[in-house]
DOMIDO-848218 format. One record per atom (N, C-alpha, C): residue in one letter; x, y, z. Coordinates in steps of 0.1 Angstrom, whole numbers, padded with zeros to 4 digits, always signed. Layout:
N
aXYZ ...
// end
This chain:
112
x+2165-0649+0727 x+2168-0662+0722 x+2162-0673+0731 x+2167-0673+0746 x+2160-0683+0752 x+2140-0684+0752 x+2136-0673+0754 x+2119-0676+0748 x+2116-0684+0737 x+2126-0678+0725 x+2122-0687+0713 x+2123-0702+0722 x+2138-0708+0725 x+2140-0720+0727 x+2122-0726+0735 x+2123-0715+0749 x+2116-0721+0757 x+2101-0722+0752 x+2096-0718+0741 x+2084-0720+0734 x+2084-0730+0728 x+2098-0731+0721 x+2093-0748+0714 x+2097-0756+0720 x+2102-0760+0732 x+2098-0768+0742 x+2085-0771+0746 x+2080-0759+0748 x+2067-0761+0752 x+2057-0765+0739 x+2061-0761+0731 x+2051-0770+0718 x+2055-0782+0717 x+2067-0786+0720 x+2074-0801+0721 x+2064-0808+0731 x+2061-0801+0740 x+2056-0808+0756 x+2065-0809+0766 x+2074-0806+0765 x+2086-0806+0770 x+2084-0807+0790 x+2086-0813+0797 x+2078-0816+0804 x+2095-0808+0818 x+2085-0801+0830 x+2100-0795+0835 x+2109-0786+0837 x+2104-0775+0832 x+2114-0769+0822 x+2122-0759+0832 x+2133-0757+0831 x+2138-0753+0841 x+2151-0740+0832 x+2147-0730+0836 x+2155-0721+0830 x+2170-0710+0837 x+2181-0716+0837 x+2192-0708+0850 x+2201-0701+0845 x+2200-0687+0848 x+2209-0676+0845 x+2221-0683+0850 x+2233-0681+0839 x+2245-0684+0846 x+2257-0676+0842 x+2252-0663+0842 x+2261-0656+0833 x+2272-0650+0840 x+2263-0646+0853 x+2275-0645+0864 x+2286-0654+0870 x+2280-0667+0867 x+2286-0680+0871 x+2301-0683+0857 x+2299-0680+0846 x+2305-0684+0836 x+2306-0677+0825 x+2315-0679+0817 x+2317-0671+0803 x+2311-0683+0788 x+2309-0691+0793 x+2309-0699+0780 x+2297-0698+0774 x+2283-0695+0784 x+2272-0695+0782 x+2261-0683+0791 x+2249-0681+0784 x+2240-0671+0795 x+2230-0677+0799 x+2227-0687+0792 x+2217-0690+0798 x+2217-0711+0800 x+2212-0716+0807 x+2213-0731+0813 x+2197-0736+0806 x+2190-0743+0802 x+2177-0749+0798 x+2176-0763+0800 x+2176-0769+0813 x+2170-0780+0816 x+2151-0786+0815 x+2152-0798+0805 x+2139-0803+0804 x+2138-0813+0804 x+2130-0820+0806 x+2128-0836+0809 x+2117-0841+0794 x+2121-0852+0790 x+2110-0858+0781 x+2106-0872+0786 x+2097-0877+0779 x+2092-0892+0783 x+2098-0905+0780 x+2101-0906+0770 x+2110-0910+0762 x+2120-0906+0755 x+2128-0917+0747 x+2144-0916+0738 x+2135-0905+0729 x+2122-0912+0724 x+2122-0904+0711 x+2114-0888+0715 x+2110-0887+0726 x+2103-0876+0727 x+2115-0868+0731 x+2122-0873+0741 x+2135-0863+0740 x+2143-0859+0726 x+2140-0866+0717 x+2148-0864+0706 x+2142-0853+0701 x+2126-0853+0699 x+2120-0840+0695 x+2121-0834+0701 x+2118-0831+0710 x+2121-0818+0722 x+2133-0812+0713 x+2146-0816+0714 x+2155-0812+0704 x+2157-0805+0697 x+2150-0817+0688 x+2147-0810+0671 x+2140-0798+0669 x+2128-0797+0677 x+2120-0788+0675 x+2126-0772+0681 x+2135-0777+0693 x+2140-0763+0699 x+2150-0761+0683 x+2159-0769+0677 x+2166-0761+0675 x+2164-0758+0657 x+2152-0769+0651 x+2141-0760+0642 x+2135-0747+0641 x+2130-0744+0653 x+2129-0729+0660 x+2138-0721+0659 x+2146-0725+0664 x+2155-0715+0662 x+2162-0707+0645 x+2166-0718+0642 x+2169-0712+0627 x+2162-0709+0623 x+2147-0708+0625 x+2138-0702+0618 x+2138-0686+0622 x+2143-0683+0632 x+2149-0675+0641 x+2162-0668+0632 x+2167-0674+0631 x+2181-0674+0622 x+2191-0671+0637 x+2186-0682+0645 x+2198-0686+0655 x+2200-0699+0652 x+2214-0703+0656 x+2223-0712+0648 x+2233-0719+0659 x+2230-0731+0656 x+2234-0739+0669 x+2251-0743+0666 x+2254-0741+0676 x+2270-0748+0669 x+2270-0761+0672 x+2268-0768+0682 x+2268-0784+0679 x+2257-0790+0692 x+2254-0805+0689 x+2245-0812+0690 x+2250-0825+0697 x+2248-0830+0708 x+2253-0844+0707 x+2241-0853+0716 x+2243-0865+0714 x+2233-0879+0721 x+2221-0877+0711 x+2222-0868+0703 x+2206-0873+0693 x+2203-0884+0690 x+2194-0890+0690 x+2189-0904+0683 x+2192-0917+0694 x+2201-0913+0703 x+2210-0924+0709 x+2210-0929+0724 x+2204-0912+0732 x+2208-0909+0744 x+2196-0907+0751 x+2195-0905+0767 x+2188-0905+0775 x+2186-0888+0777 x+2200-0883+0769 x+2204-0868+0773 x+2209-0864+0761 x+2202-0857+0757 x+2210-0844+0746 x+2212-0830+0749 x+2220-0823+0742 x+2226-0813+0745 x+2227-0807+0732 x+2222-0794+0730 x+2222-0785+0721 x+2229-0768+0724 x+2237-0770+0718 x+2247-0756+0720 x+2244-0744+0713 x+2235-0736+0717 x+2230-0721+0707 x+2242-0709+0713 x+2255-0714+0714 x+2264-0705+0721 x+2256-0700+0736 x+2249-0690+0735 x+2242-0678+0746 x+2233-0689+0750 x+2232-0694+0745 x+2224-0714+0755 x+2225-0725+0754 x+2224-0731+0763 x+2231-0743+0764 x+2216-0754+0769 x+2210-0759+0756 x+2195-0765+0761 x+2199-0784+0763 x+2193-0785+0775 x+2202-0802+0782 x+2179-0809+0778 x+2186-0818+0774 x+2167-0829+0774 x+2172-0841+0780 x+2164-0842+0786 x+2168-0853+0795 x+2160-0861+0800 x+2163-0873+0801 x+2149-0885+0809 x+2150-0882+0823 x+2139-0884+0827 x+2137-0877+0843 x+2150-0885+0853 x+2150-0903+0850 x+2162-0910+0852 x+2176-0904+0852 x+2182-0895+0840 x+2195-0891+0841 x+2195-0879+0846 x+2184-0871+0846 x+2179-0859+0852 x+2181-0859+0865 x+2176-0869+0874 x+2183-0870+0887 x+2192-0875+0887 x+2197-0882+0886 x+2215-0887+0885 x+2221-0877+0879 x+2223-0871+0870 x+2232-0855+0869 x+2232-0848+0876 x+2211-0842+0878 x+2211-0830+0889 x+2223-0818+0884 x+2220-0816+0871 x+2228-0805+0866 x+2221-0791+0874 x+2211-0789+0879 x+2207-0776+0886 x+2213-0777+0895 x+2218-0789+0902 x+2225-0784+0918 x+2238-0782+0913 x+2249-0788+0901 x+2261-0780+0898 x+2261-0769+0899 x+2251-0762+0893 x+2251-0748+0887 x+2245-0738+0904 x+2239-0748+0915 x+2236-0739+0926 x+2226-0728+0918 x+2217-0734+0922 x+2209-0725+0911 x+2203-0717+0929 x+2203-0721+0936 x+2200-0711+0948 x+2206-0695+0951 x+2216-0700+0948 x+2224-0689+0938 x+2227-0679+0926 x+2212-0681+0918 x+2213-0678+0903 x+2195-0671+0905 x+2194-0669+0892 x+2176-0666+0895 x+2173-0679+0882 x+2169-0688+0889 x+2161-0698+0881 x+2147-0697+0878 x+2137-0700+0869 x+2127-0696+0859 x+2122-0710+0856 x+2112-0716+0871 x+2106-0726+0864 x+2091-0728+0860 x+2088-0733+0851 x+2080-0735+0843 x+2072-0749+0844 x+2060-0750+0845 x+2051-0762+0845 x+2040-0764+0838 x+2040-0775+0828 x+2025-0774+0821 x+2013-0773+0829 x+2000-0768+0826 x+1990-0763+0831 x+1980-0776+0826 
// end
C-alpha cells in the first residue's frame, strides 16, 4: 500500500518525501508519509492523486482534512497516514522529530 501512495506522489512531484515505519511506535497506523509541495494547490494535488491511486488500487481512505484550504493535508488510508505539507508548516510541525524517526527506519526519497 504505501508504494502505491509513494508513486503517486512522485507522479504528483511531490517534492521530499519522507517515509517512517511507526508500527512499533503505535497502533493506529504502519506507516507515517511526509511530503512537501509548492504550493496550496500543488499540495492539494499531491493529495488527490495519492488518494485517486489508491482506489484504483481498491484502497480506501477513511477521511481527509485541510483540502482546498490548508498549508497541510492529511489523508487517512488507515495502515497510512500521508501528511502534504508547505515546506513553511513542515518545519514548524517537524512531524519526523515527534515520531523520532532516529529511532524508526525512515525511507527518504529525492527527485533526481
Amino acid at each position: 500500500m504505501k508504494d502505491i501512495i509513494v508513486a503517486a506522489i512522485e507522479d504528483a512531484k511531490g517534492n521530499d518525501i519522507t517515509v517512517i515505519d511507526v508500527q512499533h511506535l503505535t497502533q493506529v497506523t504502519d506507516y507515517m508519509i511526509i511530503v512537501s509541495g509548492t504550493s496550496n494547490r500543488h499540495i492539494q494535488t499531491i493529495a488527490e492523486t495519492a488518494y485517486l491511486q489508491a482506489a484504483k488500487h481498491g484502497i480506501e481512505k477513511l477521511g481527509i482534512e485541510g483540502l482546498g484550504k490548508s498549508e497541510w493535508v492529511v489523508v487517512d488510508f488507515a495502515d497510512v497516514v500521508l501528511h502534504v505539507m508547505s515546506p513553511p508548516a513542515r518545519e514548524h510541525y517537524n512531524i519526523e522529530c515527534l515520531w523520532d524517526i532516529s529511532q524508526t527506519s525512515a525511507e527518504n526519497s529525492t527527485e533526481d
